[in-house]
PDB file as gemmi writes it, atoms N, CA and C in Angstrom:
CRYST1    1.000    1.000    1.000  90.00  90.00  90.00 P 1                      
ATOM      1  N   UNK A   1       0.851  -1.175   0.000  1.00  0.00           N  
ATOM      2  CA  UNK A   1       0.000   0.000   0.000  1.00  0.00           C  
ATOM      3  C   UNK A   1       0.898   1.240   0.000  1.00  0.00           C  
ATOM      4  N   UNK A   2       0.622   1.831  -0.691  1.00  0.00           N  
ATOM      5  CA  UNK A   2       1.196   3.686  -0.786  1.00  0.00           C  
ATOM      6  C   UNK A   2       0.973   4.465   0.018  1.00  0.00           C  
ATOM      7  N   UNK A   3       1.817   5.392   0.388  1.00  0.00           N  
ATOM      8  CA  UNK A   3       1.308   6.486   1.479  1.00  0.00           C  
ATOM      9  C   UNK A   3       1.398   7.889   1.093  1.00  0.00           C  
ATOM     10  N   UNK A   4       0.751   8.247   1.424  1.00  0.00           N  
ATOM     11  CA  UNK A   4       0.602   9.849   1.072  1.00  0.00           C  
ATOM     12  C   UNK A   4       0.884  10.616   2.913  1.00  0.00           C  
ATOM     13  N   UNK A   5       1.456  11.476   2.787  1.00  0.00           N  
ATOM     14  CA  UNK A   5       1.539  12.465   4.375  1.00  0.00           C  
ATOM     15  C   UNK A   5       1.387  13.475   4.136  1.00  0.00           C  
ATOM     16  N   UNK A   6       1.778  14.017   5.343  1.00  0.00           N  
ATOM     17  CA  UNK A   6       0.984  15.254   5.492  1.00  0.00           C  
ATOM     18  C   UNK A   6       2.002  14.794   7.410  1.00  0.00           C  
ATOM     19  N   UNK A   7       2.897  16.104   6.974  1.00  0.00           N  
ATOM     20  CA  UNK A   7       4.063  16.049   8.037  1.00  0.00           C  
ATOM     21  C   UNK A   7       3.998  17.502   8.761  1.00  0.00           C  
ATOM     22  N   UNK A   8       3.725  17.794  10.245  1.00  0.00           N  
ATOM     23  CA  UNK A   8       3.729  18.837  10.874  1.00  0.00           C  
ATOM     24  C   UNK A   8       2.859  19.703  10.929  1.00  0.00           C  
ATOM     25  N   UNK A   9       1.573  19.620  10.602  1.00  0.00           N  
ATOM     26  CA  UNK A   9       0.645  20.283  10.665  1.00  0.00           C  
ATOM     27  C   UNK A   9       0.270  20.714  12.041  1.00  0.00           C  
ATOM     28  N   UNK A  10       0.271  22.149  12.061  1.00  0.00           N  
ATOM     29  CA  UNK A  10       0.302  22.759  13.403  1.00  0.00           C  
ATOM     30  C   UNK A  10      -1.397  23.634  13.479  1.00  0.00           C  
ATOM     31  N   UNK A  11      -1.726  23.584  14.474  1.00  0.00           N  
ATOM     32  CA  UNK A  11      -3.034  24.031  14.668  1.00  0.00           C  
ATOM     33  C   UNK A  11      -3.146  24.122  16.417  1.00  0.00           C  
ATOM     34  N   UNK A  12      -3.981  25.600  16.612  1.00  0.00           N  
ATOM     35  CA  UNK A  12      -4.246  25.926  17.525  1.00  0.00           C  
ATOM     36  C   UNK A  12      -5.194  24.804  18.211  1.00  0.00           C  
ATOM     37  N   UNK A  13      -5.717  24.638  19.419  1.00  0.00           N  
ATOM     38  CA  UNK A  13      -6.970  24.043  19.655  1.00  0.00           C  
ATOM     39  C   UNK A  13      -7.284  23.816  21.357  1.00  0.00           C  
ATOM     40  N   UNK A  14      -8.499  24.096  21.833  1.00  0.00           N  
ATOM     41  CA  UNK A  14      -8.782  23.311  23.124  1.00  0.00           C  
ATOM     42  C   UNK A  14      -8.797  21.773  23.214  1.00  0.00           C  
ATOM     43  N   UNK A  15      -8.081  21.319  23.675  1.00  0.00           N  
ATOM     44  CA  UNK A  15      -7.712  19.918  24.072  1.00  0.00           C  
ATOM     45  C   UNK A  15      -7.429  19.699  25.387  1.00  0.00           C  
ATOM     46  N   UNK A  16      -7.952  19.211  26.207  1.00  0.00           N  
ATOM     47  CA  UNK A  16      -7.227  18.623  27.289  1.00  0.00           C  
ATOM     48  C   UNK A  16      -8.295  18.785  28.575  1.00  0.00           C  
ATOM     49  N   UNK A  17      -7.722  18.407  30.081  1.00  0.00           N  
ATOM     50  CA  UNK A  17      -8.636  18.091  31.086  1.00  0.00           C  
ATOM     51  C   UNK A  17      -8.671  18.977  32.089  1.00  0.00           C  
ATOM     52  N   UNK A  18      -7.242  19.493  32.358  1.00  0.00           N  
ATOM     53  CA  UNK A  18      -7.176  20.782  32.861  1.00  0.00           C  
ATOM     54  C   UNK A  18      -7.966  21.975  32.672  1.00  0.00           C  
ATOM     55  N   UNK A  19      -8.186  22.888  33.915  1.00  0.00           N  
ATOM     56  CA  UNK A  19      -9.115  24.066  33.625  1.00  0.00           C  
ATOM     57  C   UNK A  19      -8.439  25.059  32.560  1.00  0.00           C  
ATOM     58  N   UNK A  20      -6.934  25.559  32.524  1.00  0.00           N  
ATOM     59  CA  UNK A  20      -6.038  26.248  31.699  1.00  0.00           C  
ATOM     60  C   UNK A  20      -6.752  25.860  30.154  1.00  0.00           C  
ATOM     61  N   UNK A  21      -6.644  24.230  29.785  1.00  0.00           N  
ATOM     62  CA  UNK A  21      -6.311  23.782  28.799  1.00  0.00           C  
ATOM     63  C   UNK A  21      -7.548  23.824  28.137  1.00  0.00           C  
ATOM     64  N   UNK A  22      -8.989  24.184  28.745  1.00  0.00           N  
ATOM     65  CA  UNK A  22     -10.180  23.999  28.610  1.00  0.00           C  
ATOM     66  C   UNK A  22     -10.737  25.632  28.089  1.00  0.00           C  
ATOM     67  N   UNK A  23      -9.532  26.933  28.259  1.00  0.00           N  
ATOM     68  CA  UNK A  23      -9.656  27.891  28.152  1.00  0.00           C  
ATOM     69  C   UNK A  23      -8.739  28.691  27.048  1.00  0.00           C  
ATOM     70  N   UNK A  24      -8.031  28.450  27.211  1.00  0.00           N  
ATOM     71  CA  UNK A  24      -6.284  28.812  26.148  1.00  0.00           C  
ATOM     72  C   UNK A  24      -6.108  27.946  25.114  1.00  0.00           C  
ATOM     73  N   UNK A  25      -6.335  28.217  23.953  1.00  0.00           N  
ATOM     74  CA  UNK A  25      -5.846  26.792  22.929  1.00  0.00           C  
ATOM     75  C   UNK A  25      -4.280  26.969  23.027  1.00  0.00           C  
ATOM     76  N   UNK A  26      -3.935  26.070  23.238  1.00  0.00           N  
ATOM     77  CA  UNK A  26      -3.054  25.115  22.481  1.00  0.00           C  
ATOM     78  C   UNK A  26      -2.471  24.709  21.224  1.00  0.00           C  
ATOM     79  N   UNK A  27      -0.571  24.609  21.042  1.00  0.00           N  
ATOM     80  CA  UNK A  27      -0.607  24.116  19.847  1.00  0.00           C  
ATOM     81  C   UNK A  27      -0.811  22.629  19.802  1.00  0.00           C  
ATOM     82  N   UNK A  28      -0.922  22.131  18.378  1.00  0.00           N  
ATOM     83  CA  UNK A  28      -1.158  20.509  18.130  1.00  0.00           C  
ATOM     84  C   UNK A  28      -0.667  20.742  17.636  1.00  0.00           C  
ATOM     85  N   UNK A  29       0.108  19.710  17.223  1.00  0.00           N  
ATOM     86  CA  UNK A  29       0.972  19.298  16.070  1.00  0.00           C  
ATOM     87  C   UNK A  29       0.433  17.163  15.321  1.00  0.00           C  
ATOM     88  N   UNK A  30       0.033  17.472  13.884  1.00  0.00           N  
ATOM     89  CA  UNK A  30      -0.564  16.388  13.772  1.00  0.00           C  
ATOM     90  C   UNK A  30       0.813  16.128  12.178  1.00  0.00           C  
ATOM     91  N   UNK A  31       0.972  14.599  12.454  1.00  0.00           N  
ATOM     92  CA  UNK A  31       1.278  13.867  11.306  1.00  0.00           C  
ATOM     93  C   UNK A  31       0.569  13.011  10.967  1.00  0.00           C  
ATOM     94  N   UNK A  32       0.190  12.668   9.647  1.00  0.00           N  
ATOM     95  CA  UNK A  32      -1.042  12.330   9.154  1.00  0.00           C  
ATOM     96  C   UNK A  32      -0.463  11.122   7.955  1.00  0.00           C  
ATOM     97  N   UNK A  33      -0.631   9.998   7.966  1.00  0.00           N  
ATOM     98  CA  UNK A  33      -0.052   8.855   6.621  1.00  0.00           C  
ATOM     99  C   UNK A  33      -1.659   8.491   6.309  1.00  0.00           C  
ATOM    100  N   UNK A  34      -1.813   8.414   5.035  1.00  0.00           N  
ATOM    101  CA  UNK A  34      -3.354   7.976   4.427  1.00  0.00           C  
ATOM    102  C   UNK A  34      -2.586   7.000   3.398  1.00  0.00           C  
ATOM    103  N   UNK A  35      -3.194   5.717   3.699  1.00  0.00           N  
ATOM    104  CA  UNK A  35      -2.573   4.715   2.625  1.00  0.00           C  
ATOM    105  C   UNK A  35      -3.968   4.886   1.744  1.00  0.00           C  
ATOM    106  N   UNK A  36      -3.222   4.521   0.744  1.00  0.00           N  
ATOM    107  CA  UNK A  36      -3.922   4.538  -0.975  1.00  0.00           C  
ATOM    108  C   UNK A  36      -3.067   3.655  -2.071  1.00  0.00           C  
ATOM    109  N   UNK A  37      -3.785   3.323  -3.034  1.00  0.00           N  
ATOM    110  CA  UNK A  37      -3.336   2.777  -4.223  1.00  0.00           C  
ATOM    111  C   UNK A  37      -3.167   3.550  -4.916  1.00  0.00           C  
ATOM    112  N   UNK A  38      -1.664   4.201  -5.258  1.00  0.00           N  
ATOM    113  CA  UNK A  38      -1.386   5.452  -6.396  1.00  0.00           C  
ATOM    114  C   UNK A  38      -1.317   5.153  -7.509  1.00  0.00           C  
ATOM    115  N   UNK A  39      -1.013   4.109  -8.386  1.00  0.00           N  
ATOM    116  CA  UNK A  39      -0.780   3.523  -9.187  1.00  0.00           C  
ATOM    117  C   UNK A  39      -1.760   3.732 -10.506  1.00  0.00           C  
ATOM    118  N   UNK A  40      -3.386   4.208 -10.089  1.00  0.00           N  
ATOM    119  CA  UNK A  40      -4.112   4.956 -11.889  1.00  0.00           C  
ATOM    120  C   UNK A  40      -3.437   6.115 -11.260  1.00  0.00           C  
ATOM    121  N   UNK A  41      -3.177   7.022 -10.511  1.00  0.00           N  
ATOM    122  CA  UNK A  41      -2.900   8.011 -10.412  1.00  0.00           C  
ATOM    123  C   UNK A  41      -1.378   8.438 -10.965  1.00  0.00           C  
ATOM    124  N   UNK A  42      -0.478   7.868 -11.100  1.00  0.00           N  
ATOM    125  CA  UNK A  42       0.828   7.869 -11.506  1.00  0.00           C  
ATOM    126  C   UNK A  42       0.878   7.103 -13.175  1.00  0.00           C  
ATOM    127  N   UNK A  43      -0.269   6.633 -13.232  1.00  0.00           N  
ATOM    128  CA  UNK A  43      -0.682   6.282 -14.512  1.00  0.00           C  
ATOM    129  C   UNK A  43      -1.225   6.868 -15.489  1.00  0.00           C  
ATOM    130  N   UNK A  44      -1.793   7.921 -15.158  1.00  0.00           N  
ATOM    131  CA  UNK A  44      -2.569   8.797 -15.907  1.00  0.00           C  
ATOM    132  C   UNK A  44      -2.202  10.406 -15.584  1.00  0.00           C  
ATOM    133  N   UNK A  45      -1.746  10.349 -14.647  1.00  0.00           N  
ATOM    134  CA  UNK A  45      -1.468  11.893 -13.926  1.00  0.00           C  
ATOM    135  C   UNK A  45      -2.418  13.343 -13.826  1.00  0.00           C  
ATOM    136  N   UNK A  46      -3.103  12.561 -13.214  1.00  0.00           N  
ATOM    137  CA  UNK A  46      -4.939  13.065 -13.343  1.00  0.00           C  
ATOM    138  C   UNK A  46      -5.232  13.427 -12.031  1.00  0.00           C  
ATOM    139  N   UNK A  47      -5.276  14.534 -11.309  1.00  0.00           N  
ATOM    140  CA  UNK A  47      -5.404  14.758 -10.164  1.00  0.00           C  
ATOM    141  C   UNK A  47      -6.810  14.052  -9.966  1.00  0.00           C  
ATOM    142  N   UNK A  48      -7.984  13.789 -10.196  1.00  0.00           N  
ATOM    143  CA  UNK A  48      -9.081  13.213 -10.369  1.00  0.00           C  
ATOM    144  C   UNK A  48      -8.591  12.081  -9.761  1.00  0.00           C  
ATOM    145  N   UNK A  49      -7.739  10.951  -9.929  1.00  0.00           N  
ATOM    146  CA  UNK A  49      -6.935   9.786  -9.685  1.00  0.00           C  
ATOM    147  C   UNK A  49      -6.570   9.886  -8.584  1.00  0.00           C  
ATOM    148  N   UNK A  50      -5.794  11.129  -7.748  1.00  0.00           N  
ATOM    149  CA  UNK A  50      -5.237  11.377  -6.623  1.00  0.00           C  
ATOM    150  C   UNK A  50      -6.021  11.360  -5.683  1.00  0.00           C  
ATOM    151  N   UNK A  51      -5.424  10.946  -4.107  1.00  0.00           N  
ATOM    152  CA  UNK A  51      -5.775  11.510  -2.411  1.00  0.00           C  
ATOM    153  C   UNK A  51      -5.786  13.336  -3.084  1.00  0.00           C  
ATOM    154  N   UNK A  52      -7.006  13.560  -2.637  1.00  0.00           N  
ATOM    155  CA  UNK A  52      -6.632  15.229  -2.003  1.00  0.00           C  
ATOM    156  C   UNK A  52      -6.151  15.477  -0.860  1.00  0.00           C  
ATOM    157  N   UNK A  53      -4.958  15.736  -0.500  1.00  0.00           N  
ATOM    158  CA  UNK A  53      -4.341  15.846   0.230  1.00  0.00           C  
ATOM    159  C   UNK A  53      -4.182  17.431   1.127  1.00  0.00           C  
ATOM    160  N   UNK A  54      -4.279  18.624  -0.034  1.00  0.00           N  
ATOM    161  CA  UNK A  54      -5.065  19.744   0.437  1.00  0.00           C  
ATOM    162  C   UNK A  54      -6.212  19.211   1.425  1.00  0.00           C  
ATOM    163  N   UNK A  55      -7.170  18.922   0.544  1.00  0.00           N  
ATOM    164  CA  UNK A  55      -8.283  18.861   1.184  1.00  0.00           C  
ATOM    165  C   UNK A  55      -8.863  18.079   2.570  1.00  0.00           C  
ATOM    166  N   UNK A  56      -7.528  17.291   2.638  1.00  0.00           N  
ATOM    167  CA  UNK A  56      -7.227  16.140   3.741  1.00  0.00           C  
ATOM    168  C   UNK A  56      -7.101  17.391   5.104  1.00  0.00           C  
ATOM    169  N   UNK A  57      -5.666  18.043   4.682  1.00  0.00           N  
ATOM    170  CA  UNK A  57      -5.113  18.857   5.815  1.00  0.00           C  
ATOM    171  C   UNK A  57      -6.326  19.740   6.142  1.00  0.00           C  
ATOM    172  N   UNK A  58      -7.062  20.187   5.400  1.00  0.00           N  
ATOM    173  CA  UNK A  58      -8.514  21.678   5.647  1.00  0.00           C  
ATOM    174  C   UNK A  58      -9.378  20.792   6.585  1.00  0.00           C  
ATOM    175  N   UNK A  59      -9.682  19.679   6.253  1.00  0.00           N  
ATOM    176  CA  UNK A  59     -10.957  19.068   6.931  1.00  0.00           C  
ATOM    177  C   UNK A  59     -10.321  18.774   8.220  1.00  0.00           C  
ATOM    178  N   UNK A  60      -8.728  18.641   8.455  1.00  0.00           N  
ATOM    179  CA  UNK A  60      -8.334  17.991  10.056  1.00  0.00           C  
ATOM    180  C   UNK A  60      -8.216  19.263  10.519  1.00  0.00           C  
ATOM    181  N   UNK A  61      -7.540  20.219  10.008  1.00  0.00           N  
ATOM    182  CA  UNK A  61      -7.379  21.363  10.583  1.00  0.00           C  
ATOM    183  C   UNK A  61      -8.598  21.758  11.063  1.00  0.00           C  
ATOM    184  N   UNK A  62      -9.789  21.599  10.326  1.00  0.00           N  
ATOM    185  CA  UNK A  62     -10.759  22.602  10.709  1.00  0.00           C  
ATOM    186  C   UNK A  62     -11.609  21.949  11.851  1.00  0.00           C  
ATOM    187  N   UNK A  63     -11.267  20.662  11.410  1.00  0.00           N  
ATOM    188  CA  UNK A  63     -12.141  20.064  12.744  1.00  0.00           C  
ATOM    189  C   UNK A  63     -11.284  19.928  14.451  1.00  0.00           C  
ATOM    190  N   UNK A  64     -10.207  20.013  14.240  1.00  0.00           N  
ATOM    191  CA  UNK A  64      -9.386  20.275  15.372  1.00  0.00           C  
ATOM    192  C   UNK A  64      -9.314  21.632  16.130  1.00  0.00           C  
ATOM    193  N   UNK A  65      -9.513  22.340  15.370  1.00  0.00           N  
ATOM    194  CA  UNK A  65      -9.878  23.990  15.941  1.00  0.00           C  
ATOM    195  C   UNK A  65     -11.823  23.593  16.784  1.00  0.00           C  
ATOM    196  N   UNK A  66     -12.319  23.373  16.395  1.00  0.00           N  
ATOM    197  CA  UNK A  66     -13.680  23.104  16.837  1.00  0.00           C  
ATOM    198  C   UNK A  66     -14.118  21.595  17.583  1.00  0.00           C  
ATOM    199  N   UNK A  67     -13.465  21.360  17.839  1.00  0.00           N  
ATOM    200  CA  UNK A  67     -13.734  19.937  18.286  1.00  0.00           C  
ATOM    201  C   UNK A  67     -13.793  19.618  19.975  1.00  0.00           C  
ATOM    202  N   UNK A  68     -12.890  20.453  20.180  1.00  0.00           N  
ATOM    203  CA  UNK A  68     -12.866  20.782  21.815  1.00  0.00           C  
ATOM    204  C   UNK A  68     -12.734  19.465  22.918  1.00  0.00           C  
ATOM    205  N   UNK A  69     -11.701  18.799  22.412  1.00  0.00           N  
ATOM    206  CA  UNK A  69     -11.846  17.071  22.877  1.00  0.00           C  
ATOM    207  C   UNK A  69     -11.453  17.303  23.927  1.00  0.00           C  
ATOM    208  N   UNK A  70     -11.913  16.583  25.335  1.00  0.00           N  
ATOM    209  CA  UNK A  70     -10.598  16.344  26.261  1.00  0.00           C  
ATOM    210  C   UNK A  70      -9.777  15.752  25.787  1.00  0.00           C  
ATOM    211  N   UNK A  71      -9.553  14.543  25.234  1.00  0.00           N  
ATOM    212  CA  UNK A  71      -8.614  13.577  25.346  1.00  0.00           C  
ATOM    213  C   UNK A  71      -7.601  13.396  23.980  1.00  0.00           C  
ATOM    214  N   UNK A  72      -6.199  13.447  23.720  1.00  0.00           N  
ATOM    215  CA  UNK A  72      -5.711  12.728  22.564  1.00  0.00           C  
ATOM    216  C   UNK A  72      -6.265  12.018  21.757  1.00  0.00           C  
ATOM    217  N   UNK A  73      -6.704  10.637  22.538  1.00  0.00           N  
ATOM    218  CA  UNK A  73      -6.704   9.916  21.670  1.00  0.00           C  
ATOM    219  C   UNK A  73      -8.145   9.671  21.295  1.00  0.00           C  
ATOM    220  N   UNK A  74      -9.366  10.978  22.152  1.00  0.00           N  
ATOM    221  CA  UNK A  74     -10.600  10.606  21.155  1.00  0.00           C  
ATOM    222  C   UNK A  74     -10.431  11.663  19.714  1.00  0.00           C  
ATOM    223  N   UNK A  75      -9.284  12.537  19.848  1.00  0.00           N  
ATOM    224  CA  UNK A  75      -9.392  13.429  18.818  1.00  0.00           C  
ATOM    225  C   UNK A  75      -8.546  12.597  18.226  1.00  0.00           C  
ATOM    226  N   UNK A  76      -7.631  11.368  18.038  1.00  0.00           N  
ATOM    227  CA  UNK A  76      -6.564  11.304  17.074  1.00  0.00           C  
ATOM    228  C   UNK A  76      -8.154  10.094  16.377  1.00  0.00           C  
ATOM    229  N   UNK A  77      -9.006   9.733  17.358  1.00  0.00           N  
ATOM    230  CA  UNK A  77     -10.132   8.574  16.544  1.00  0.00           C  
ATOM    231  C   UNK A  77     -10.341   9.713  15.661  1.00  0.00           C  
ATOM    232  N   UNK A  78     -11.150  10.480  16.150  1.00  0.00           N  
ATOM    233  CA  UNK A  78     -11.885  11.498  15.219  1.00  0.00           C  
ATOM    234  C   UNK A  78     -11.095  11.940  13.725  1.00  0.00           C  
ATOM    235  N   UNK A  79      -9.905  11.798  13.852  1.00  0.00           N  
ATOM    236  CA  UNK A  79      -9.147  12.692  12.088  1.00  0.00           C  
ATOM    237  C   UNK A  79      -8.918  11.229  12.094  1.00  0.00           C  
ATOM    238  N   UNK A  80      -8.856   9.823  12.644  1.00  0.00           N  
ATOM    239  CA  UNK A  80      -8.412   8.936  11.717  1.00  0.00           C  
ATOM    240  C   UNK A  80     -10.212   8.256  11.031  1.00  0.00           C  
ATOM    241  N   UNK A  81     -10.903   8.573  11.575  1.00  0.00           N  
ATOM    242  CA  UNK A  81     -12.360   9.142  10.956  1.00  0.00           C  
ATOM    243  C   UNK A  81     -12.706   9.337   9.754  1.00  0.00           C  
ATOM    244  N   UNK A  82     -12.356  10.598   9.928  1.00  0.00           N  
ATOM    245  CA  UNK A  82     -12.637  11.630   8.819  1.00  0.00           C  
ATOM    246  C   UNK A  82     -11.437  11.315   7.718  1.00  0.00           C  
ATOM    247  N   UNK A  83     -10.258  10.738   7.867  1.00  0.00           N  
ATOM    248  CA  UNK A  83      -9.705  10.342   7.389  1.00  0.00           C  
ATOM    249  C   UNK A  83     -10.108   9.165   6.021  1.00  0.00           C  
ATOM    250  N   UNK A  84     -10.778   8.238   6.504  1.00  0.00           N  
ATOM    251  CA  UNK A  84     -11.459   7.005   6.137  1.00  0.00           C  
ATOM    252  C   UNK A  84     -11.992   7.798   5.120  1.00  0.00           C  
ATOM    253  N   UNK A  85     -13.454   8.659   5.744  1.00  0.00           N  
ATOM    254  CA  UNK A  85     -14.372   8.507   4.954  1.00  0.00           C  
ATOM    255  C   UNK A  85     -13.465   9.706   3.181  1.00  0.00           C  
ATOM    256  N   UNK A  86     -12.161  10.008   3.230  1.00  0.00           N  
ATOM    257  CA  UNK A  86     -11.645  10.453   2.025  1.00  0.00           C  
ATOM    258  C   UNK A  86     -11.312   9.507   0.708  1.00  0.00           C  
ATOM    259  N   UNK A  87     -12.394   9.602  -0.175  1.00  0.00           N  
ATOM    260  CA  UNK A  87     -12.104   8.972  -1.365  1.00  0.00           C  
ATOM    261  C   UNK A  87     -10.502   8.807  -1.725  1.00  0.00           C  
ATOM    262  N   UNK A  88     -10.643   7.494  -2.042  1.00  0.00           N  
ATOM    263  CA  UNK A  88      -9.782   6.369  -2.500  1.00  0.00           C  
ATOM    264  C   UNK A  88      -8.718   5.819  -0.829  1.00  0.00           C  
ATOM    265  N   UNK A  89      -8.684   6.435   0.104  1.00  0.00           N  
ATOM    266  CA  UNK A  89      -8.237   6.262   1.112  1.00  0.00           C  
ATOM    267  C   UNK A  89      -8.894   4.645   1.790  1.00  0.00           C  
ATOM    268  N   UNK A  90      -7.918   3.834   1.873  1.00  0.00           N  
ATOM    269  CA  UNK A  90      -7.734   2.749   2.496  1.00  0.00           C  
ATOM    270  C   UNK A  90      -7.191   2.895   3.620  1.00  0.00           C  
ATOM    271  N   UNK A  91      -6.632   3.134   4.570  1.00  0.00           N  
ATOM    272  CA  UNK A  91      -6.274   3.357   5.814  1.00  0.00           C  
ATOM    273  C   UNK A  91      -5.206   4.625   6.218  1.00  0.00           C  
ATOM    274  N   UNK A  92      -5.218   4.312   7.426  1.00  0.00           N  
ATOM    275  CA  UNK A  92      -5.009   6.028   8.008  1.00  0.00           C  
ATOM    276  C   UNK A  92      -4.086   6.015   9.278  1.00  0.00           C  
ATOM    277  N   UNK A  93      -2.671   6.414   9.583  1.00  0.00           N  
ATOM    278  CA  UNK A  93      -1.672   6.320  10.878  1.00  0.00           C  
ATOM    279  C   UNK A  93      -2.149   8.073  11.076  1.00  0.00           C  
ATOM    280  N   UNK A  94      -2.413   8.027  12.131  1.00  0.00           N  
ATOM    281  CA  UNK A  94      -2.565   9.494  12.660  1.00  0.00           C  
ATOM    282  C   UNK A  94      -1.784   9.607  13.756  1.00  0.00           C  
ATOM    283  N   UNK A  95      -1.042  10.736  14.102  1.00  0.00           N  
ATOM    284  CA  UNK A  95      -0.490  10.979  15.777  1.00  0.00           C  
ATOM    285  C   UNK A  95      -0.983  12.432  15.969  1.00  0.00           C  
ATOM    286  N   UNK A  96      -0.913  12.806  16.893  1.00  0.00           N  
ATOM    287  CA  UNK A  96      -1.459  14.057  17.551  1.00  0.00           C  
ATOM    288  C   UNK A  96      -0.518  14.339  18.821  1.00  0.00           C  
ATOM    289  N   UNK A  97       0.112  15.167  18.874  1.00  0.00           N  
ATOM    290  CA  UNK A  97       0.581  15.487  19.812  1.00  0.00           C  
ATOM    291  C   UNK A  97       0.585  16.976  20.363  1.00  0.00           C  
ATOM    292  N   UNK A  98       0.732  16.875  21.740  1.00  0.00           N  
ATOM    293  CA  UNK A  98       0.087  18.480  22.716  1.00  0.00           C  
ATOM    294  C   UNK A  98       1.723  19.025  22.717  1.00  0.00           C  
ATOM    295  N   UNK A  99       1.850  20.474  21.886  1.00  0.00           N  
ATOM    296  CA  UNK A  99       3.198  20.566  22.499  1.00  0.00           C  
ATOM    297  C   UNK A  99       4.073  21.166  23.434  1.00  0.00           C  
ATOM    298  N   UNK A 100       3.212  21.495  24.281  1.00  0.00           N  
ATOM    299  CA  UNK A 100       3.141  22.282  25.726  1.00  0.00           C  
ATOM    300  C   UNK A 100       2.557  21.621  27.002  1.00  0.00           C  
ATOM    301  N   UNK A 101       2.332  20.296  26.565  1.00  0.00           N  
ATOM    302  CA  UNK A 101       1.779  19.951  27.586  1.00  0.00           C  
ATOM    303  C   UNK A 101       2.598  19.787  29.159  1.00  0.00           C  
ATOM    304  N   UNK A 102       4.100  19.545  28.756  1.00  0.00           N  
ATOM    305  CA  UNK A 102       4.539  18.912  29.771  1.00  0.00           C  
ATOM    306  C   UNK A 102       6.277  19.537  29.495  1.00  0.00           C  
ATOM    307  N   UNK A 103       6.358  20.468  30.311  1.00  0.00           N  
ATOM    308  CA  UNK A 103       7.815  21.269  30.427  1.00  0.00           C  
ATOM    309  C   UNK A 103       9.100  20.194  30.124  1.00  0.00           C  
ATOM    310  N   UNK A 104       9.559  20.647  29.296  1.00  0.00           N  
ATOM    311  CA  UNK A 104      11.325  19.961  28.745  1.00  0.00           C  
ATOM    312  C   UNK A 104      10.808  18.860  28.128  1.00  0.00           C  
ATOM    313  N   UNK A 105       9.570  18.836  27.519  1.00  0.00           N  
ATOM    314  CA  UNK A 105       9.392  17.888  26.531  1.00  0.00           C  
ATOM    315  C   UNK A 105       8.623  18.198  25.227  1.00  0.00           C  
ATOM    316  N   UNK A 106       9.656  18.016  23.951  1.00  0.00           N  
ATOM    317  CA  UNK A 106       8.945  17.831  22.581  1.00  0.00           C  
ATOM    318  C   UNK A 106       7.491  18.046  22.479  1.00  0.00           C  
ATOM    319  N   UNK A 107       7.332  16.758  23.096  1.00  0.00           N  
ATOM    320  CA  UNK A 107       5.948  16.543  22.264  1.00  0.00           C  
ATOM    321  C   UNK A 107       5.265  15.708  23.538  1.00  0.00           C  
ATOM    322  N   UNK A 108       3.622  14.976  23.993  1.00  0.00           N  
ATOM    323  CA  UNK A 108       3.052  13.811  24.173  1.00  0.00           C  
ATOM    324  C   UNK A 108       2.171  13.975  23.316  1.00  0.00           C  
ATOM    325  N   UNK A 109       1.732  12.718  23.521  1.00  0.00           N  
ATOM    326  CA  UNK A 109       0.341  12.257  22.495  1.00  0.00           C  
ATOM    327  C   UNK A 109       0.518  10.922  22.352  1.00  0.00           C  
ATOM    328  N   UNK A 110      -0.617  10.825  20.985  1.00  0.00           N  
ATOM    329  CA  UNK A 110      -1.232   9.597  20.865  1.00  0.00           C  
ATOM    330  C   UNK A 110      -0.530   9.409  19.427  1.00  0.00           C  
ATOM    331  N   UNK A 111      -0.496   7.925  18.763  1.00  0.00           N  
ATOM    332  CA  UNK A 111      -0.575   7.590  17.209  1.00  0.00           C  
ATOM    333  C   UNK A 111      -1.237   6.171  17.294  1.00  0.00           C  
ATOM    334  N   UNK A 112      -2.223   6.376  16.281  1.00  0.00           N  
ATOM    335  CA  UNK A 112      -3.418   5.220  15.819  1.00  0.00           C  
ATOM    336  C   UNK A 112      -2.965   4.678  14.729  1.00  0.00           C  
ATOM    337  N   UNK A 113      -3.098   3.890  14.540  1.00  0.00           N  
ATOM    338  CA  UNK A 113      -3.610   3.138  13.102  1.00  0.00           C  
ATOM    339  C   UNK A 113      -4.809   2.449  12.635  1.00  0.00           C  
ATOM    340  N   UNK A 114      -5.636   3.241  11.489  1.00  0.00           N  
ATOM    341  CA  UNK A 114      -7.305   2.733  11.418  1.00  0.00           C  
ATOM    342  C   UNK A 114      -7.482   2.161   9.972  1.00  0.00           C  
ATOM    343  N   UNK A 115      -7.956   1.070   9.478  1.00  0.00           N  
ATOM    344  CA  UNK A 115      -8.006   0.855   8.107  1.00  0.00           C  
ATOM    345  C   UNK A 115      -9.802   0.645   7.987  1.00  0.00           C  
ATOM    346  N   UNK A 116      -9.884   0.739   6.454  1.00  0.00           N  
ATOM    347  CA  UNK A 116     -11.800   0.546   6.086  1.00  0.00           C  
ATOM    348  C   UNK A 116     -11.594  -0.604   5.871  1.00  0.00           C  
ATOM    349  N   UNK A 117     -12.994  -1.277   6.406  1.00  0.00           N  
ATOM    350  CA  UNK A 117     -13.025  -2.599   6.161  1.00  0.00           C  
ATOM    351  C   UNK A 117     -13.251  -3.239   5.041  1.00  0.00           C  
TER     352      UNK A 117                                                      
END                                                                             
């Protein structure tokens, strides 16, 4: 299977359990792999053929600004979700990570892996 990404996508958002975190967004930082079969697409070179991959990053972005999750990993379900339901998309590695959550560290979070049945 082929992968398409979508590396570092940064977005503000309320996430988390804390009263602070429930008030102040937050950055996220999301990496995103959508497996697909590229192969009419590299065959024909027909964006029609392609993952929209624009359109991938708009729909996570936008739903991560509005989504208001407590938790990682019900928001990393949610974009590996919305993920799915993107034409020609066969499965979906999502991570999500808070990057302020926790002083002298990178990153925490979650990474899923979801495929259509």
């Amino acid at each position: 299977m082929d992968e398409i990404f979508i590396r570092d996508l940064r977005v503000r958002a309320i996430v988390g359990i804390y009263p602070q975190e429930r008030v102040v967004p937050q950055e996220v930082l999301l990496n995103i792999t959508l497996y697909a079969d590229t192969r009419q697409a590299a065959q024909t070179d027909d964006l029609a053929d392609c993952v929209d991959y624009e359109q991938a990053a708009h729909l996570l972005k936008q739903h991560v600004e509005s989504a208001q999750r407590r938790t990682v990993e019900a928001l990393a379900g949610d974009l590996a979700g919305l993920c799915l339901s993107l034409p020609g998309v066969r499965g979906a590695r999502v991570r999500v990570e808070k990057t302020q959550a926790i002083p002298f560290a990178a990153g925490v979070g979650v990474e899923i892996e979801r495929w259509n049945a």
